[in-house]
N, C-alpha and C positions, 0 to 999 in steps of 0.2 A: 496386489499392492496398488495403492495408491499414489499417485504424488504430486502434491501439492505446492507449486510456484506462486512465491511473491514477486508481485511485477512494478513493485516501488510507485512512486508518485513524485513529479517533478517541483514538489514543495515538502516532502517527508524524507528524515533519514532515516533509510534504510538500516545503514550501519546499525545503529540503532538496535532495530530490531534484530537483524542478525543477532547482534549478542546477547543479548537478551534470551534467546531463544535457544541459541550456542550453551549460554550457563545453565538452562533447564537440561541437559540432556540426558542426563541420568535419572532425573522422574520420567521424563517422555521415554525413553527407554522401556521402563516397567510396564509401558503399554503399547511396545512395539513399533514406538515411534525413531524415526531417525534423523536427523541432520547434521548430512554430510560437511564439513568444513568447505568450503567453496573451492578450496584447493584441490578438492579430490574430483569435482566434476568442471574444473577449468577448462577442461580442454573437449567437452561438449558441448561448455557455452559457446566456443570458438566455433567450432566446426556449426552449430545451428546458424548460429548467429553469418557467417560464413555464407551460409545457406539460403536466408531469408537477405541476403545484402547480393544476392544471383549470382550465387559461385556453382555449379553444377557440379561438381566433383565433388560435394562430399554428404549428400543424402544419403548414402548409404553405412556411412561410417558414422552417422549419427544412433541409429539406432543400435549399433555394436557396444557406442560408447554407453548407452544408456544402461544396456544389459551389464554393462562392465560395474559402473556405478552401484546400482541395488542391487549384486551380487556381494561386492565390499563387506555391505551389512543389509543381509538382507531383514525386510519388517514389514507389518502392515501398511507402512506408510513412511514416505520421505516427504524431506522437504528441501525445498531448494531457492535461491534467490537468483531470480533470473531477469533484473530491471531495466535492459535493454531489448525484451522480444518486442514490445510495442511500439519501438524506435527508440533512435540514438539521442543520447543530450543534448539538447536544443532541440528536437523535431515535432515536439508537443502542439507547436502551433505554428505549424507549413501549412502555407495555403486558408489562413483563417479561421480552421478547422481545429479544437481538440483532437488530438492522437489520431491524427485524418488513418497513418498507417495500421492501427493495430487490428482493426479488424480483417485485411488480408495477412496480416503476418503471426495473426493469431490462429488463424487457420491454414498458414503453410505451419505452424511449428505443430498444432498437433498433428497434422499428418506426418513429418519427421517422427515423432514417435508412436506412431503407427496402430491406433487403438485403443496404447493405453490406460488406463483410469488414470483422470488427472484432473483439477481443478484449477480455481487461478484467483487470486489472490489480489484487490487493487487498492489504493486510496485516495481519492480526488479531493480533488480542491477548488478553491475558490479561482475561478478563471483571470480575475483581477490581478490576483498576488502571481498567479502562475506568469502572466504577465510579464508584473515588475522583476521576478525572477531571472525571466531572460535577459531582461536589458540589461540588470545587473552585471550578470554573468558574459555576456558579452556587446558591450557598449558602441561596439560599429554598427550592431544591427537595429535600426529604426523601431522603436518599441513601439507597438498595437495601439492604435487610438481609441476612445473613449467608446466613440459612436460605432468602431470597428469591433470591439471584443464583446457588447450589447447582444451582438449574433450570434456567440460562441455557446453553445450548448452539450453540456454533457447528454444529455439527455438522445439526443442523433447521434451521438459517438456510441452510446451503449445500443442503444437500438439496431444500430447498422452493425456492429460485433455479435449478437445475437441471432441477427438475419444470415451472417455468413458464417455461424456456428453452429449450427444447433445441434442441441443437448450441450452447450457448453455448462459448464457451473462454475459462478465467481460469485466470489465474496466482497461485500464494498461497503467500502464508510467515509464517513467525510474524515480529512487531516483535521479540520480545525477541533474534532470533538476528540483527539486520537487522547489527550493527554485524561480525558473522563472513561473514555472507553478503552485503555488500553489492556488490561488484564482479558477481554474480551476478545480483543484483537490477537492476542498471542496463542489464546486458544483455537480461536477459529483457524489460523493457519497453522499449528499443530497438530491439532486436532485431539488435544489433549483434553479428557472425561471426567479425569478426578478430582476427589474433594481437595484434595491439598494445594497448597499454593507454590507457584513457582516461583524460582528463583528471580526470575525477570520480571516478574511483579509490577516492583516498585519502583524500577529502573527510569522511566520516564520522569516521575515524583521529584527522585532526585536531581534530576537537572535541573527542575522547575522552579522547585520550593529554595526558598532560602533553606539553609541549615538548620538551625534551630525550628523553623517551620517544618519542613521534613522530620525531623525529630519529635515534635511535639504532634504530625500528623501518625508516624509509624506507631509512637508511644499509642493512641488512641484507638488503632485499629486493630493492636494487638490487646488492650486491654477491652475493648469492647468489640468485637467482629462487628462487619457489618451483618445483616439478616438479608439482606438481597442484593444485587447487582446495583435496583433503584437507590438506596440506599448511601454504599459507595460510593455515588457518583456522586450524589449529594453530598457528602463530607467531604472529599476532595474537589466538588468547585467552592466548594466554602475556602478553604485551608487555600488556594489557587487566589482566589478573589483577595485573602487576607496577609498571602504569607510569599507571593510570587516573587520572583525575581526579578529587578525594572525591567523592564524593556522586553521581557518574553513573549507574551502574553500580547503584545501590541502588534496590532493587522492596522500600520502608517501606510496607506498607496499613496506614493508620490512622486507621478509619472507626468511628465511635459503634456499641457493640455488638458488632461486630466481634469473632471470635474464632481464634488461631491454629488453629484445627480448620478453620473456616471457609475461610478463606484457602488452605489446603492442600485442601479440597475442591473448590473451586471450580480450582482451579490442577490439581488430578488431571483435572478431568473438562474442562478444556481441551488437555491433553495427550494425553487417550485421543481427545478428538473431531479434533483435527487430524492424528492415525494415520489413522482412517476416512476423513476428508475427502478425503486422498490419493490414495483408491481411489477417489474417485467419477470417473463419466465424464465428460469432458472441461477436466478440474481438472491442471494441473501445479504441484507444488507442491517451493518452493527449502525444503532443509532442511541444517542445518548438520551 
């Protein structure tokens, strides 16, 4: 058995996907696939997570609980959302660093399950917005300067997760292309093979699109499929471009100091890092 963790993005909802992925579960089913309701391996996340935060009491009760989990139902494959191994909300950028923690805590968790087959699932983003995120979200803490976030590289974060992994395998794509590539992205961490389409499909669509847009793009893909993945993407950044909802679609950085030089700096050198990242060894990465 396999199984397969989503480890979120500090600009992506997750929820999101969960459900999405939640209402497929009777096709993924038909191929042995499973995902557990969150609730059924709650008290796993606790106890790792427990773990990886230097509780010593309870390594060993992690891997009981695991066996407990994909016994429930057992398959070729689970999956599971676990958006906290990489570090807690707000820890994305301690120390100057993208997810300075995840690569030691990516490597205590899979030793917690002990050999496993298991892959890992991620979504990055644009270091800018990841940013203004935080400030957002909590406004006592000093948001990152222009000339400060310029250094932030995904590109050393993955590197250095690889170096203290290996044989790890993750999956990565940027957030901003999630709304082109999503049908892609659901597959990838289900791991679902078939010609049919999922339920969770068009889930993101819908948020995106006006209504009557969303309608008139559904109307269209059912009466004419696309013929390749290329394809799709191109009809839905059209229908995106023509039919979005205000304000969706809109990447405003508008952070104290802040300067359009800035912004475009930092956005170059997320662009040049996730070309590299591509290459590295045992990295598959969805791109639009």
């Amino acid at each position: 058995m396999v199984i397969a963790f989503y480890l979120g993005s500090e600009c992506a909802d997750g929820g999101r996907l969960l459900r999405s992925i939640l209402r497929s579960r009777a096709i993924l089913g038909g191929q042995s696939i499973v995902v557990p309701p969150p609730r059924h391996y709650r008290n796993l996340t606790r106890a790792a997570l427990a773990v990886l935060n230097g509780d010593t009491s309870e390594p060993d009760r992690v891997g009981a609980l695991v066996d407990e989990v994909t016994a429930r139902e057992p398959a070729a494959r689970q999956v599971m959302f676990a958006e906290s191994v990489i570090g807690e909300p707000g820890q994305s950028l301690d120390g100057g660093m993208l997810c300075p923690l995840a690569p030691l805590r990516l490597a205590a968790f899979r030793a917690l399950l002990q050999g496993r087959p298991m892959e890992f699932h991620l979504a990055l983003c644009n270091p800018a917005l990841m940013v203004q995120t935080l400030a957002q979200r909590d406004e006592t803490r000093p948001a990152m300067t222009g000339a400060e976030a310029r250094e932030l590289s995904w590109l050393a974060t993955m590197t250095e997760i690889i170096r203290t992994n290996p044989g790890i395998r993750m999956t990565l794509w940027c957030n901003e292309d999630t709304a082109l590539i999503w049908p892609e992205v659901l597959r990838a961490i289900s791991g679902y093979r078939g010609p049919a389409l999922l339920d969770g499909d068009n889930d993101l669509l819908a948020a995106l699109l006006t209504e009557e847009g969303y309608r008139s793009l559904a109307r269209s893909l059912l009466a004419r499929p696309p013929r390749s993945p290329a394809e799709r993407r191109t009809r839905i950044g059209a229908a995106l471009e023509g039919d979005a909802k205000p304000g969706v679609l809109d990447l405003d950085i508008t952070l104290p100091g802040w300067t359009d030089a800035d912004v475009a700096a930092v956005t170059d050198r997320y662009i040049a890092d996730c070309a590299e990242i591509a290459r590295l060894p045992g990295v598959t990465f969805i791109t639009a």
